[in-house]
N, C-alpha and C positions, 0 to 999 in steps of 0.2 A: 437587619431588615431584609425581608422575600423580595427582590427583585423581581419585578414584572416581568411576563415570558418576552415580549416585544424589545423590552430594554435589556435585554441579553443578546449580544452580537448575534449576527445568523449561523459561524462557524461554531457555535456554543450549541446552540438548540436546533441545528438542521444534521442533513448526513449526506455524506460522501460518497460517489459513486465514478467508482474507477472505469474507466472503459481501456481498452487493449485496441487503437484503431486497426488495426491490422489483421482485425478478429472480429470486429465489429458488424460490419456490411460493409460491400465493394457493390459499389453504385458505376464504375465502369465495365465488368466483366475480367478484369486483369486476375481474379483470385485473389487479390490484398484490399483490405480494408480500407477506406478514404475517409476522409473528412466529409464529402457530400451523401456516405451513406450513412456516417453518423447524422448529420443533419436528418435526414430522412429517414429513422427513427428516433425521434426526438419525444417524440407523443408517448411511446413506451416509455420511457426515461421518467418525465413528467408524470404518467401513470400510477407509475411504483412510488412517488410518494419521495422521492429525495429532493434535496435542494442546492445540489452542487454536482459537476464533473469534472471527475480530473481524467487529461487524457494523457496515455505516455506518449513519449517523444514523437513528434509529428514532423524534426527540422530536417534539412538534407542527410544524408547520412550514405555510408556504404553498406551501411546496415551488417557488418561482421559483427555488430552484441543486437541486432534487431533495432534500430536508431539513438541506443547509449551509447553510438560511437558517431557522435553529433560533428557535422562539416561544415557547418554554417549556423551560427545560433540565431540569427537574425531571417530566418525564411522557414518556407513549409518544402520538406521535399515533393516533389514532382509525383512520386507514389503514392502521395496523399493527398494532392493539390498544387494550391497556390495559395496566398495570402489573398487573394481577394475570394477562395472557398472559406478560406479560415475568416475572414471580414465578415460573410454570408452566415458561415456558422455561431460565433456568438453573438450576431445580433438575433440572428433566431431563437440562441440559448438564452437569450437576456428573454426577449418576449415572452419565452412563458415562467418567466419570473427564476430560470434556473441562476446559477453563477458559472464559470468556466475558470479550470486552473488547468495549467500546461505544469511539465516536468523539464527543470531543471538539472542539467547534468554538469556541475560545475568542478568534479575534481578531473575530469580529461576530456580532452575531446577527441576525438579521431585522426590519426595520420595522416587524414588526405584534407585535414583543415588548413587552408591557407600559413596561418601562423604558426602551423609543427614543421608545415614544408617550408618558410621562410628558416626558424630555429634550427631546423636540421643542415640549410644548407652551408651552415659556417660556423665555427662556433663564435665569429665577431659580428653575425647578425643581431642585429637589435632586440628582436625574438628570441636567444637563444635561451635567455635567463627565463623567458615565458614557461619554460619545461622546467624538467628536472637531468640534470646532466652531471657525468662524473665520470673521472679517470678509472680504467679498471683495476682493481685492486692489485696486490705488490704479483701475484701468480697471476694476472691477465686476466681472472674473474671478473664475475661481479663484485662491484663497490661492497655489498655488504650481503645479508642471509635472509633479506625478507624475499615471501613466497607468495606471488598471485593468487588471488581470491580463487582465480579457475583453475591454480594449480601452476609446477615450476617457477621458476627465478622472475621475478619483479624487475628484472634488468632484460633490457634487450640492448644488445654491441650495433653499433654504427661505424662502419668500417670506414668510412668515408670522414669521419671528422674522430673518429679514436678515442669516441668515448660511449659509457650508457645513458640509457634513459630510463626511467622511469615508468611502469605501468600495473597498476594494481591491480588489472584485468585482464584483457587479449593484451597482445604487444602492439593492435593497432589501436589500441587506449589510449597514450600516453598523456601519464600524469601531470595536471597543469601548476606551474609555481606560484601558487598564492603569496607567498612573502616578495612575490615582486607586484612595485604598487602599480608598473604599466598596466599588468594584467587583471592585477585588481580593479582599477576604473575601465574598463576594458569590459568585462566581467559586468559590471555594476550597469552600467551601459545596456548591457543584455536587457536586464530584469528591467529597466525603463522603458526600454524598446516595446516589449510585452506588455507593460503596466499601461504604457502611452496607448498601445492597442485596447485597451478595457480589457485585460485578461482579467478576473478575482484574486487570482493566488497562484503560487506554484507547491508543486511537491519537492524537495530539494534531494536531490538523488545523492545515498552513500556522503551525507554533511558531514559524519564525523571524520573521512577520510582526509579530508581537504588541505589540511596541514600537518608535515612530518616533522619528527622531532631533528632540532637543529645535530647536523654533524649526521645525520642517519647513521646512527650505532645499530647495532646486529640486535635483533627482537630475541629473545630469551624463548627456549624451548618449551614446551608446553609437556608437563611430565604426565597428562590425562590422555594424551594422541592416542589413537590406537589404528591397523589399517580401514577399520568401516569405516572412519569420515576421512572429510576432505583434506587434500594432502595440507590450504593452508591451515588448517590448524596442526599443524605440527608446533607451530608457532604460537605464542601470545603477543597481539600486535600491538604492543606497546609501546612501541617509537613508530611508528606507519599509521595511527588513527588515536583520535581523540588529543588531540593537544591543547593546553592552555590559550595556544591564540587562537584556533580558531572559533573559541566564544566570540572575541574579536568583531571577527566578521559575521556571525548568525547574528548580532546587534547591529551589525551598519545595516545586515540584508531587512532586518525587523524596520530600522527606520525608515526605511528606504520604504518601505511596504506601507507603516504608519500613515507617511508623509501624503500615499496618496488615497485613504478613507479607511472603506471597510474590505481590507485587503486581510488573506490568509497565505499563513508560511507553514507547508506541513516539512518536517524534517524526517528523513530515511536515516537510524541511528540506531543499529544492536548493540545496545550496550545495557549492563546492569541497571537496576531501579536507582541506585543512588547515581551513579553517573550519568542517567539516562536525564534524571532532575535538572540535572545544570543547564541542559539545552533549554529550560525554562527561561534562563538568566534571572534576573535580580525585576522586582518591582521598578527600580529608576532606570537598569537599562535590561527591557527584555529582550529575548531572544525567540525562535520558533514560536509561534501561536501554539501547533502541536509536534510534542515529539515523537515522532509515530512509534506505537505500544502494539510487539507482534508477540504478547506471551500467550493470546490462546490459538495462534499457532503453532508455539514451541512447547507447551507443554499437554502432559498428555491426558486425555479425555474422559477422566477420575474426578469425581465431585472433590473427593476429599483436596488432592490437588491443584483446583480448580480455584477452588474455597482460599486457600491460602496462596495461590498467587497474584489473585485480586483485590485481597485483603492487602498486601503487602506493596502492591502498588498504588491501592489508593492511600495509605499513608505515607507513599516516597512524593504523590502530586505538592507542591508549594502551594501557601494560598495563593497566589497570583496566579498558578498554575490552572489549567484545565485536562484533565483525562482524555483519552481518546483510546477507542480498540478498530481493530480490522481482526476478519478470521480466513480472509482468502486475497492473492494477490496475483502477478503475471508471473513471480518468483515461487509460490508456497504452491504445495499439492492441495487439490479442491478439497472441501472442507467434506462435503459429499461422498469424496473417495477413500478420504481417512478414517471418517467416523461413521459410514452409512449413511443411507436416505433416512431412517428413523431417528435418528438423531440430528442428521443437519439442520432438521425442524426444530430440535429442540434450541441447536446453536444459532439460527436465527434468532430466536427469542433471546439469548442471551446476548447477541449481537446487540440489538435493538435496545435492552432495558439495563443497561447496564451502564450507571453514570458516565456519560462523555462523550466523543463524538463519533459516530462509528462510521466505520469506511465499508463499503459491500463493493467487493468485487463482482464483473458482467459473469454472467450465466450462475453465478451461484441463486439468483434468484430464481430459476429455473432446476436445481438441484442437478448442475452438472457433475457428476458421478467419473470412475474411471474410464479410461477411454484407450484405446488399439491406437498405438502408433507402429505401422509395418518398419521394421531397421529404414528400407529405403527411401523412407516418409521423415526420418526424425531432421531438426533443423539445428538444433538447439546448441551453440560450440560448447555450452559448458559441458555438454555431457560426451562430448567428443575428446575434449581433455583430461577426462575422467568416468572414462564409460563403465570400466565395471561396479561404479560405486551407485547408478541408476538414479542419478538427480539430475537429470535431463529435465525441462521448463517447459517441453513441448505440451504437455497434459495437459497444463491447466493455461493455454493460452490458445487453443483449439476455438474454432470457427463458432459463433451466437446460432442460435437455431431458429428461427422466425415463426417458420414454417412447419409442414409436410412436403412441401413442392419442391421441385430441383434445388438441390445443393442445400436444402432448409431453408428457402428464401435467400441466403448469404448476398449470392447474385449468383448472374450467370455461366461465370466461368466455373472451372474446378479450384475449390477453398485449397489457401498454402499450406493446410494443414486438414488431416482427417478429420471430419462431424468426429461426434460422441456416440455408439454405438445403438443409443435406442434415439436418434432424433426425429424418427419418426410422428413418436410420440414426445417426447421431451421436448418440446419447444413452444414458443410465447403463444404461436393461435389459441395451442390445445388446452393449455393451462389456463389461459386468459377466461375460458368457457366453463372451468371447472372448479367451483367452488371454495374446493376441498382441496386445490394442488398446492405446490409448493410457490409459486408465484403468487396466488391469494392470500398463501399467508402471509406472505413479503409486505406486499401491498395493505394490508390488514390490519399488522405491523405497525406498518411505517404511518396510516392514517391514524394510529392510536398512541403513537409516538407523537406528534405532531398537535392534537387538539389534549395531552396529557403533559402538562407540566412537571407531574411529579415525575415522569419519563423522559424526559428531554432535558429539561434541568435542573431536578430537584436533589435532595440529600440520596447519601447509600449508607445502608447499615447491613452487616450480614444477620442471616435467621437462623434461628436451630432446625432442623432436617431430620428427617431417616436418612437409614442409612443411602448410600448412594445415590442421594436429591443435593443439589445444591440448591440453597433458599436465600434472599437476600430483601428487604426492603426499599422503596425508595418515597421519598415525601416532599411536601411540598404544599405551605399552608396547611389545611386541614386536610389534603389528599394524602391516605396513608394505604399504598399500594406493597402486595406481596408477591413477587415471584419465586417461584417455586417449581425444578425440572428434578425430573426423573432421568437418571443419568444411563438407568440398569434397564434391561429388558423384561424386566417383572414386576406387579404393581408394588406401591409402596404409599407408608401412610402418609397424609397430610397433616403436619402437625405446623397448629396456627399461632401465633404469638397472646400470650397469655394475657387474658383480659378483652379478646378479639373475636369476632365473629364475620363471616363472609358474608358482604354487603351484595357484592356483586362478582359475576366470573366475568372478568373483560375480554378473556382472549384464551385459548384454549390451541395448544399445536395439532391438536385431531378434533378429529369435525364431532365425534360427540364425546360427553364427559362421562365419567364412569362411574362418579355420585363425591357428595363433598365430603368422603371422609376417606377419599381413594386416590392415589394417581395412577392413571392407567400406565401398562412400557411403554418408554421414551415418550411420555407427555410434558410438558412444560406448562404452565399457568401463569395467567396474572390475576392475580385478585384485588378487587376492593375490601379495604377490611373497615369494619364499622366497631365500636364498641363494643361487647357481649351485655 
């Protein structure tokens, strides 16, 4: 039986829109983004056509990972308000019918949090078990050979109580012990706090990290290493991420979510398609709503390619399961910068129509492109801990553009980070005015996503293609829609499913078509197909 579009949860048929407040608008002049400048562009939000935001971490913080080094999970830092902005802000976000999810940072929280400074300062404190702690090994090292995500030893020494700790990230990370149940209802407690406030949902930052294999044995070499990536994968973390229990807990966090309506659990989880599946859980006890899916980030910008990594993931989805894609984040390089402006158009489109739920990162709708960070400008530790490898985060977390006017509207002060080199023109005014830009198609988009069921959430079938077009179907009732991108910089034929004829051109990524039996370079379509 087709399911009615309305009787399909909102996190099924709507789409996600990440914002970076710190990037956003700064509504006092400090140069950092706040809470009350996200509020006061809200109407842009609302514009474009989405029906949810997720914000990153907005809680106290020292901000040594930019507030994934969370001080307090129960509050808003002082750099982005108060909780009575954040009270202000999603009741605003509710009025115009959006939803609000905050970020979760559940496997560490910061050094200067009350309960690593109570843990640390004994090891017979009540808190000490809250962490991860352990006698240095038989030579005075580290317990064992797992490698921080940003590079060196997962161990930092405490000279003061003569042992280590644990941190999968900066060493002012320190990794939280979920096999202890203090901190688990502790923890739990958190996501209440939130939920009590009418937040929608969270994104659950780095889930599959959260539990380590018991006895922390030494992670196994990774014989693929090479010096161009990152030093942690010299390693395969396979005692340091993804363990059996902490399905566990992606189930209490699910119920817990359940218990209080139409709540969404997005899960941060790079892991293969068959293991990415299990964060589904099981029909009787599920797990994440969505497990977030970053392959057309990670894979590279080849139909053919393309073709078969989509394919391969929508077969690993469960039926209980639902898909989801993102192509741009506050981690991933802009999609813009990767693949060109000609194409980012097209990757919108494939954003948009592509079974499931999609998440659009801020300024990609604006086609923010690469951007100049002067050395004396860059913020970003990870790329300080590993500079010559140039995966530094600063890029694509650079300052919204609003404007032509001081700072691009941002506000008043000077932005924490450099504009984008043409914001003159690249930004919401000018685009908003212009038909043809890259925000009208968003917007364009997203409005044909929204009144199209077979778009939002109907079947996918892939299509036969030319060469370097990826094609794919989606349906829904008697709606039987074709998309169809040109992936190459040169036309290519349009070849329609046999027995088919073009009812209608829905949407077009260039403002004119180049005739029905043509796709113009880097066009993308959506067609209605009608019988022949």
């Amino acid at each position: 039986m087709t399911l009615a579009h309305d009787d399909v949860p909102w996190w099924q048929r709507g789409t996600i829109y990440q914002i970076y407040p710190r990037s956003f608008a700064d509504a006092n002049g400090d140069g950092v983004g706040d809470l009350e400048g996200v509020e006061a562009h809200l109407d842009h939000v609302q514009a474009l056509g989405v029906d949810a935001i997720w914000l990153s971490p907005i809680f106290p913080s020292p901000m040594a990972d930019f507030g994934y080094d969370v001080a307090d999970y129960c509050d808003v830092s002082p750099l982005f308000g108060d909780l009575a902005a954040f009270d202000r802000l999603i009741a605003a976000v509710h009025a115009r019918g959006l939803k609000l999810l905050l970020d979760f940072v559940p496997n560490h929280s910061s050094d200067q949090h009350p309960w690593f400074q109570a843990s640390r300062s004994s090891r017979d404190d009540p808190k000490r078990d809250w962490y991860i702690w352990r006698d240095p090994a038989s030579d005075g090292g580290p317990p064992n050979n797992w490698i921080s995500d940003f590079g060196g030893s997962s161990w930092e020494y405490d000279a003061a109580t003569g042992q280590y700790y644990l941190h999968a990230f900066l060493k002012q990370q320190p990794d939280l012990n979920w096999r202890n149940p203090d901190l688990r209802a502790a923890m739990t407690d958190v996501l209440r706090f939130w939920f009590d406030r009418g937040v929608d949902g969270f994104r659950i930052d780095v889930l599959w990290h959260i539990v380590k294999a018991e006895g922390l044995p030494d992670n196994p070499p990774n014989p693929a290493w090479h010096a161009g990536i990152t030093e942690r994968d010299r390693l395969i973390q396979l005692h340091s991420t993804d363990q059996p229990e902490a399905h566990a807990i992606a189930a209490e966090f699910r119920a817990l979510a359940d218990s209080y309506g139409a709540r969404v659990l997005v899960g941060e989880i790079f892991l293969p398609n068959d293991r990415l599946a299990r964060w589904h859980g099981t029909p009787a006890r599920p797990e994440v709503h969505l497990p977030f899916n970053f392959a057309l980030i990670e894979t590279p910008w080849h139909a053919d390619t393309l073709a078969r990594v989509i394919d391969a993931y929508e077969r690993s989805i469960p039926a209980h399961g639902w898909p989801n894609w993102v192509i741009g984040s506050h981690d991933a390089p802009r999609i813009a910068a990767r693949v060109g402006e000609a194409q980012a158009r097209v990757a919108a489109m494939l954003l948009l129509t592509l079974r499931g739920t999609p998440t659009l990162y801020q300024g990609d709708e604006i086609g923010i492109g690469p951007v100049t960070i002067p050395p004396d400008r860059i913020r970003d530790p990870q790329h300080f801990r590993q500079p010559t490898l140039d995966i530094g985060r600063d890029r694509s977390r650079t300052p919204m553009a609003w404007d032509d006017g001081a700072n691009a509207g941002f506000g008043s002060g000077e932005p924490w980070l450099p504009l984008h080199d043409d914001w003159r023109t690249r930004n919401v005014a000018v685009q908003s005015r212009d038909a043809a830009s890259m925000l009208s198609l968003y917007r364009d988009l997203l409005a044909l996503r929204r009144r199209t069921p077979a778009l939002s959430i109907g079947g996918y079938a892939p299509a036969m293609s030319d060469e370097d077009v990826l094609a794919f179907e989606r349906t829904y009732g008697e709606e039987r829609l074709l998309v169809v991108l040109n992936l190459s910089a040169s036309p290519r034929r349009l070849i329609l499913p046999r027995g088919t004829a073009i009812a209608a051109v829905m949407q077009s990524t260039r403002p004119t078509r180049a005739g029905d039996a043509t796709l113009a370079p880097d066009e993308g379509l959506i067609l209605e197909l009608r019988p022949a």
